[in-house]
Backbone as JSON, one array per atom type, in Angstrom:
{
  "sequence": "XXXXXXXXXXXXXXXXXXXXXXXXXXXXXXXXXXXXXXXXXXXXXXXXXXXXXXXXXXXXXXXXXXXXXXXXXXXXXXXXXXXXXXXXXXXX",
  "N": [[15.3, -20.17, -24.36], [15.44, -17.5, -24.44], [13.83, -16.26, -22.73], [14.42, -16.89, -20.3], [16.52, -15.72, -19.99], [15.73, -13.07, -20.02], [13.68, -12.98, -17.68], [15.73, -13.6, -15.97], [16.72, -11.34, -16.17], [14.97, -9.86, -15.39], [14.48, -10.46, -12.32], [16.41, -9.86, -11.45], [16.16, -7.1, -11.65], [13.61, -7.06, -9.56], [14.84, -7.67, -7.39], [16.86, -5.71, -6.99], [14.73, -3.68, -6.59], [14.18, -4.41, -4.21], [15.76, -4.33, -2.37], [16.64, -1.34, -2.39], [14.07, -0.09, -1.69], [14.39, -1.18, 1.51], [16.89, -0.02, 2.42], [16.31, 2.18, 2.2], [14.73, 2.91, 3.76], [15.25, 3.88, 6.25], [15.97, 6.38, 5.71], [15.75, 9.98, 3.3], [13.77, 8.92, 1.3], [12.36, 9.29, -2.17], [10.43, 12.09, -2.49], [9.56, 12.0, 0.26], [9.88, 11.16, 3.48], [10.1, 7.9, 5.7], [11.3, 8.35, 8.19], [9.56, 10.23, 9.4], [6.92, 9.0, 9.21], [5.45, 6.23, 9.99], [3.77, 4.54, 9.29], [4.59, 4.39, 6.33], [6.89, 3.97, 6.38], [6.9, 0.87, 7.23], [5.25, -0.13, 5.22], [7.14, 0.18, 3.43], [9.21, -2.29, 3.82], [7.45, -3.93, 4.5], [6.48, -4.45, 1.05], [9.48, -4.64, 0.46], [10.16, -7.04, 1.28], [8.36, -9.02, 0.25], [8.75, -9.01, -2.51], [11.48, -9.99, -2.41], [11.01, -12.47, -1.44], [9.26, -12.87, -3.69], [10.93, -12.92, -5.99], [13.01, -15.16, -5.07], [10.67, -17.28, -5.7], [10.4, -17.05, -8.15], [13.2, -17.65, -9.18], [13.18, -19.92, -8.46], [11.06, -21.1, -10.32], [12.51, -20.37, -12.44], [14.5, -22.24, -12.78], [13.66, -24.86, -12.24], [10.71, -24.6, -13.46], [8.19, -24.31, -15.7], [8.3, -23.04, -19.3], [6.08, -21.14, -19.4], [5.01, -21.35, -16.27], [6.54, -19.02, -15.66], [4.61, -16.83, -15.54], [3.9, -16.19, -13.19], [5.67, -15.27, -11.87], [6.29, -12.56, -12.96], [3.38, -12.13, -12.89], [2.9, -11.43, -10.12], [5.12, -9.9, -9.25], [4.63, -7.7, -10.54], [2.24, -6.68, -9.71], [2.62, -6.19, -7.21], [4.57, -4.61, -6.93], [3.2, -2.52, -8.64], [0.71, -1.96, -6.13], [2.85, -0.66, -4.41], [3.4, 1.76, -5.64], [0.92, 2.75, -6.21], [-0.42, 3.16, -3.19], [1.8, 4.8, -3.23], [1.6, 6.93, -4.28], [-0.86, 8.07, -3.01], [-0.57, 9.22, -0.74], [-0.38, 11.47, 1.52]],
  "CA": [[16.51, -19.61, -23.78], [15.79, -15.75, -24.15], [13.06, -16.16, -22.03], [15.67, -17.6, -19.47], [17.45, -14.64, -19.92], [14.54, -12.02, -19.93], [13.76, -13.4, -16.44], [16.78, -13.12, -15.09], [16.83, -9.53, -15.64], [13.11, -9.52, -14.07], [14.73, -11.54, -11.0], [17.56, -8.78, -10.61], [15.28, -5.95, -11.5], [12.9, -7.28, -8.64], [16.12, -7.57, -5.91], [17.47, -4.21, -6.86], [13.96, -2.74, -5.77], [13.47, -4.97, -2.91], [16.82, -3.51, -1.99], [16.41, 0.01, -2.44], [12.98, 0.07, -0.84], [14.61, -1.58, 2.48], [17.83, 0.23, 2.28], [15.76, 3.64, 1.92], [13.34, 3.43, 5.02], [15.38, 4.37, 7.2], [16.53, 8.1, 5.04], [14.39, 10.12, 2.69], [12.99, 8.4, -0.04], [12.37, 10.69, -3.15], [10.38, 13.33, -1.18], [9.15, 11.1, 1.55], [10.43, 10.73, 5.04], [9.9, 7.09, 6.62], [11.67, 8.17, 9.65], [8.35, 10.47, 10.24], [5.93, 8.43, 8.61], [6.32, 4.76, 10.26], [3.07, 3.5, 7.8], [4.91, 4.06, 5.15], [8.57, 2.51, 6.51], [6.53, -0.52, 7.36], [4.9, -0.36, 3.73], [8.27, -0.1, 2.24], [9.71, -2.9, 4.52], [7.2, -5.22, 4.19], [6.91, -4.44, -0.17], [10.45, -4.99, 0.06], [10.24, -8.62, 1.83], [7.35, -9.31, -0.72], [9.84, -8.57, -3.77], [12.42, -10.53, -1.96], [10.11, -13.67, -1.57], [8.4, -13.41, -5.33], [12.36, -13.05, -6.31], [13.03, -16.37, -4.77], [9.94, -18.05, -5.78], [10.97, -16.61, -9.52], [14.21, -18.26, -9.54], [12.89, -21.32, -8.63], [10.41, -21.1, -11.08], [13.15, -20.42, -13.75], [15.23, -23.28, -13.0], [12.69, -25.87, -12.29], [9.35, -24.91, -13.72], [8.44, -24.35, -17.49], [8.13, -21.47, -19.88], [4.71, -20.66, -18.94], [5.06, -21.0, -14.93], [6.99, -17.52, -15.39], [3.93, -15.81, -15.75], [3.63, -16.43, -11.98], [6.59, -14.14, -11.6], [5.63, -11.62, -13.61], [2.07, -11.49, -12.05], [3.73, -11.49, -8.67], [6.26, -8.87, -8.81], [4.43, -6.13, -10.95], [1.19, -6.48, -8.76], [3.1, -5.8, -5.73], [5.65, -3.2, -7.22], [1.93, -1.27, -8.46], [0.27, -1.93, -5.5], [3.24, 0.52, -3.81], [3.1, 2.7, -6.19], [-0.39, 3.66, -5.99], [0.27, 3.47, -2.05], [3.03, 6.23, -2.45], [0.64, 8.28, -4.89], [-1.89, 8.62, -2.44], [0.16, 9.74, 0.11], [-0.61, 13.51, 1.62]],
  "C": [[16.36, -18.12, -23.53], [14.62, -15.63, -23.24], [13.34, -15.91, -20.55], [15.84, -15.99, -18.89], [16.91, -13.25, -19.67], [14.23, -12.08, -18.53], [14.44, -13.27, -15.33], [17.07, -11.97, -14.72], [15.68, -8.89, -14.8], [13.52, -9.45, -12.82], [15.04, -10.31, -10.62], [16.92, -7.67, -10.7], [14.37, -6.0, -10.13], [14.05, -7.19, -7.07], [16.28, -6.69, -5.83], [16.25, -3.24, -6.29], [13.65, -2.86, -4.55], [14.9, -4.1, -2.19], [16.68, -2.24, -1.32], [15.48, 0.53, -1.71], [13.7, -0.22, 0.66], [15.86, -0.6, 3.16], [17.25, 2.17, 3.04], [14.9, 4.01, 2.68], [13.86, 3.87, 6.0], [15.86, 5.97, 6.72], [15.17, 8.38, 4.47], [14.3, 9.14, 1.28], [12.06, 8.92, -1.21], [11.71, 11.99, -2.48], [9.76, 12.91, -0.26], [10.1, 10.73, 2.61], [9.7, 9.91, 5.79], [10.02, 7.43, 7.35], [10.27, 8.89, 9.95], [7.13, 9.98, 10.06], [6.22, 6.58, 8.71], [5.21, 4.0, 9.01], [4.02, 3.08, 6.6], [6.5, 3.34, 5.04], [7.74, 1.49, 6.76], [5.92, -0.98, 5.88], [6.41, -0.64, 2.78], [8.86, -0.9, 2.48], [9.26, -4.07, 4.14], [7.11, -5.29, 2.23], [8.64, -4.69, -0.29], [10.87, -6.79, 0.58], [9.23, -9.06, 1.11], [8.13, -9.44, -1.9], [10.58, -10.03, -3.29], [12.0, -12.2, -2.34], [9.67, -13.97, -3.24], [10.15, -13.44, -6.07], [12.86, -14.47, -6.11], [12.33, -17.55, -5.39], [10.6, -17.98, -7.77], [12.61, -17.26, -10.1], [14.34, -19.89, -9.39], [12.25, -21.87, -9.96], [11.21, -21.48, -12.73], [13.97, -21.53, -13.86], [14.18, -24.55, -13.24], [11.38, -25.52, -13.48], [9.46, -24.67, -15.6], [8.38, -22.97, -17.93], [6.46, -20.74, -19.06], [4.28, -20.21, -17.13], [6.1, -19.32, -14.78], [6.15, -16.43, -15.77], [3.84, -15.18, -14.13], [4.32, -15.39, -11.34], [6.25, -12.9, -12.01], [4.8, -10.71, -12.79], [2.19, -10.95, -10.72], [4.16, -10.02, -8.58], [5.62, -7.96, -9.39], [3.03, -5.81, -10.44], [2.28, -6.03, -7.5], [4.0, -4.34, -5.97], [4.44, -2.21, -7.62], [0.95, -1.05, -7.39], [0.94, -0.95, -4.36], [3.16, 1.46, -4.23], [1.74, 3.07, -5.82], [-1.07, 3.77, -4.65], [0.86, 5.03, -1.92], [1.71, 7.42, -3.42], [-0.42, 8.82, -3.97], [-1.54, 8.71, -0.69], [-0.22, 11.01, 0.69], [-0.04, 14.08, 2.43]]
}
C-alpha cells in the first residue's frame, strides 16, 4: 500500500514538471529564454511530452501491474528528468 502511495506522489511529481516545462517555453525559464533559443523550447516541449507519457504509462503500471513493475516508472521519469538537466547545464 505505501508503495501505492509513494507512486502516486512520483506520478504527480512527474505531471507538475511535465507541466511547468511546457507551460514555461514560451517565457523565461530560470535564466533561460526559449523564445530565443528554439533548441531548447523544443527540448523542453518534447521532455515535457516524455514526462507526460512515462506519467501515463506509471499510472497504469500502478493500477494494473505489480510492486516491482514500478521500477519501470522510476527508471523512466528520473532518466529523462536527468537527461534535461544535464541538457540545461551545458547550455552557453
Amino acid at each position: 500500500m505505501i508503495i501505492k502511495v509513494l507512486m502516486a506522489f512520483f506520478i504527480i511529481f512527474l505531471l507538475a514538471l511535465a507541466y511547468t516545462l511546457w507551460s514555461h517555453s514560451d517565457k523565461k525559464f530560470l535564466i533561460y529564454a526559449p523564445d530565443e533559443n528554439l533548441t531548447l523550447k523544443n527540448v523542453m516541449r518534447f521532455t515535457a511530452v516524455l514526462l507526460a507519457l512515462v506519467s501515463l504509462l506509471g499510472i497504469g503500471i500502478a493500477i494494473i501491474g505489480s510492486k516491482q513493475a514500478n521500477i519501470i516508472t522510476l527508471l523512466l521519469g528520473s532518466l529523462i528528468a536527468a537527461g534535461f538537466s544535464i541538457y540545461l547545464a551545458n547550455i552557453r
